[in-house]
Steps between C-alpha positions, in 0.01 A plus 500: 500500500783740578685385180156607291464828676857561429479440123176715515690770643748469237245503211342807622815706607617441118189596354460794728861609313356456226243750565725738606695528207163502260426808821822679391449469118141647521661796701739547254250508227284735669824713535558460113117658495529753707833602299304518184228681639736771615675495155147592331444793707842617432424459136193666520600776643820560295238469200276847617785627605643485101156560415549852660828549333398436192208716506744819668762408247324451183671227386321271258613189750204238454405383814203293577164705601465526915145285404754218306709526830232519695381135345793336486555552845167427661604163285801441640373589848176220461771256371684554828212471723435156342885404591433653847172284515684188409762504695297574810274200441807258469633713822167420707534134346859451639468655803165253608750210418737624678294564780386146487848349495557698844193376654584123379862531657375641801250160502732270435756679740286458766406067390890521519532626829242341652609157364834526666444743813122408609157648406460847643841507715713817516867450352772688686869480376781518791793661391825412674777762502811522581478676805574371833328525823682769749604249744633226353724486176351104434131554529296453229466794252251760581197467246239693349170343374170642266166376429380512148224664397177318406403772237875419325506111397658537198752728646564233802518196282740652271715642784488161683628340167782727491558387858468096417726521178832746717422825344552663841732266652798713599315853426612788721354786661740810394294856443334672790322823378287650773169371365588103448777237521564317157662132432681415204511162370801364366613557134441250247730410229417499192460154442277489835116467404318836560293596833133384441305811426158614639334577205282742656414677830245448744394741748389410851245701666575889538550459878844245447612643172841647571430629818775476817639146550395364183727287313544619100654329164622736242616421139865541456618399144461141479502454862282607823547667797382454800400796744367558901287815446571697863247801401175522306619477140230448303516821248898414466458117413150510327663282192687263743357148632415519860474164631438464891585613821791489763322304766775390752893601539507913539770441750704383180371758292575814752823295447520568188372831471825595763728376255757815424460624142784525270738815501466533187166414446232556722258266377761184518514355751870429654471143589290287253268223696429166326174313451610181644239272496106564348271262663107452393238436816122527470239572776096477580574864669580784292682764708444802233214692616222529306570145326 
C-alpha cells in the first residue's frame, strides 16, 4: 500500500511539472500579446501623428485615411482579444488540473502517512544536535523536536522522505539573523541525486503560518533549507513552506540563539552545530494548539 501511494505520488508530482511548464508558456504567450498590443498603439499613434505632418507640410506623402487606420486597427485589436480569450481559457483549464493534482497529492500524502505512522496521529521529528548538556561533556546531545502540521501533508511526507533517504543527515545550523535560525544541509555532488522537491505549497491555518516558533523550509537552488522562525514572519516568508511547530527543546534552542555571530558577519554564526541524528515518532496527542 505504501509502495502504490508512493508511485502515485510520483505520477502526480511529474504531471504537476508538467503543468507548470504548459503555466509558464501560456504566460509567455500572453506576454508576446500584450507586446503586440503595445506595438499597435505605438503604430497608431505614429500614423496621426504623420497624418498631421503631412497635412502642415504639404507633402503629397500617401498615407492611409485615419477611417483606413481606424479599421485596420479595431481589426487588429478584435484579433487580439480572440488571442487574449484563448489563452485565458487554456489558462483556467491548466490551472483546475493543476489544482487537482495538489488536492490528489495532498490525498495520497495523507494514505501515505497514515499507512506508516497511524490514522489521525500527530508526527513530530526530534532533532539531535550537537550540543551538550552544561554539566556533563558525555550526556546525550541536547535536542529539539516539532509537530507537523495537519493542514501540510504533502509538505510532511515529502520532508519526512528527505529525512528517510539522508538528505539532512549531517546538516548544520550556521546563520542567526535576529528573526530565525537557519540549517543547511550538506552539499551534494554532482553525481548525488537531487533533493526531492515539494512541488507546491500548502498553507496551514492563518493562526500557525509563520508565526513565532514555527519551523520553515525555503527553496535554495536545488536544495532546502531548513529554518526555526523566533518572531511572527508571516509577510517575510509568505512563498516559503511552513511545516510545524517547535514543541519541546527551547532550552537547546535559547542555546542556539546565544551562539556568538561571526566578526565578520553578523548573521553567521561562529560555531556551526550539526544535525546529528533525525528521528520520526507519532502520537494520539497533538501538542500544537488549535490541532
Amino acid at each position: 500500500l505504501v509502495y502504490v501511494a508512493h508511485h502515485k505520488v510520483h505520477l502526480a508530482q511529474t504531471r504537476l511539472e508538467q503543468y507548470r511548464e504548459e503555466e509558464k508558456m501560456l504566460v509567455a504567450q500572453m506576454d508576446r500579446i500584450e507586446q503586440r498590443a503595445l506595438q499597435l498603439q505605438e503604430q497608431l499613434k505614429k500614423l496621426r501623428e504623420d497624418h498631421l505632418e503631412a497635412k502642415f507640410a504639404g507633402t503629397g506623402h500617401k498615407l492611409p485615411t485615419a477611417a483606413e487606420a481606424a479599421a485596420a486597427h479595431k481589426a487588429e485589436s478584435a484579433h487580439l482579444k480572440q488571442e487574449i480569450s484563448s489563452v485565458q481559457r487554456q489558462s483556467q483549464v491548466v490551472d483546475s488540473e493543476v489544482r487537482g493534482l495538489q488536492d490528489f497529492l495532498q490525498q495520497q500524502a495523507r494514505k501515505s502517512l497514515a499507512s506508516k505512522y497511524g490514522e489521525g496521529k500527530a508526527i513530530q521529528l526530534t532533532l539531535g544536535l550537537g550540543l551538550k548538556q552544561d554539566d556533563d561533556s558525555d550526556s546525550t546531545p541536547k535536542e529539539i523536536t516539532f509537530e507537523f502540521f495537519q493542514e501540510t501533508p504533502y509538505a510532511t511526507y515529502i520532508m519526512l522522505e528527505q529525512v528517510e533517504v539522508g538528505d539532512w543527515k549531517g546538516a548544520h545550523f550556521t546563520e542567526h539573523p535576529n528573526h530565525l535560525i537557519r540549517a543547511e544541509p550538506v552539499k551534494k555532488q554532482p553525481s548525488d541525486a537531487p533533493m526531492l522537491k515539494m512541488e507546491f505549497v500548502e498553507k496551514p491555518g492563518s493562526y500557525h503560518q509563520h508565526k513565532a516558533w514555527t519551523v520553515g523550509l525555503t527553496p535554495d537552488g536545488k536544495s532546502y533549507s531548513l529554518y526555526f522562525n523566533l518572531s511572527d514572519n508571516t509577510k517575510r516568508h509568505r512563498g516559503d513552506i511552513c511545516l510545524g511547530k517547535i514543541v519541546g527543546g527551547f532550552d537547546a534552542l535559547q542555546d542556539l540563539m546565544h551562539i556568538e555571530a561571526k566578526e565578520e558577519d553578523q548573521f553567521r554564526m561562529s560555531k556551526k552545530v550539526e544535525i546529528t541524528s533525525l528521528n520520526v515518532v507519532s502520537t494520539r496527542q497533538s501538542k500544537i494548539r488549535g490541532s
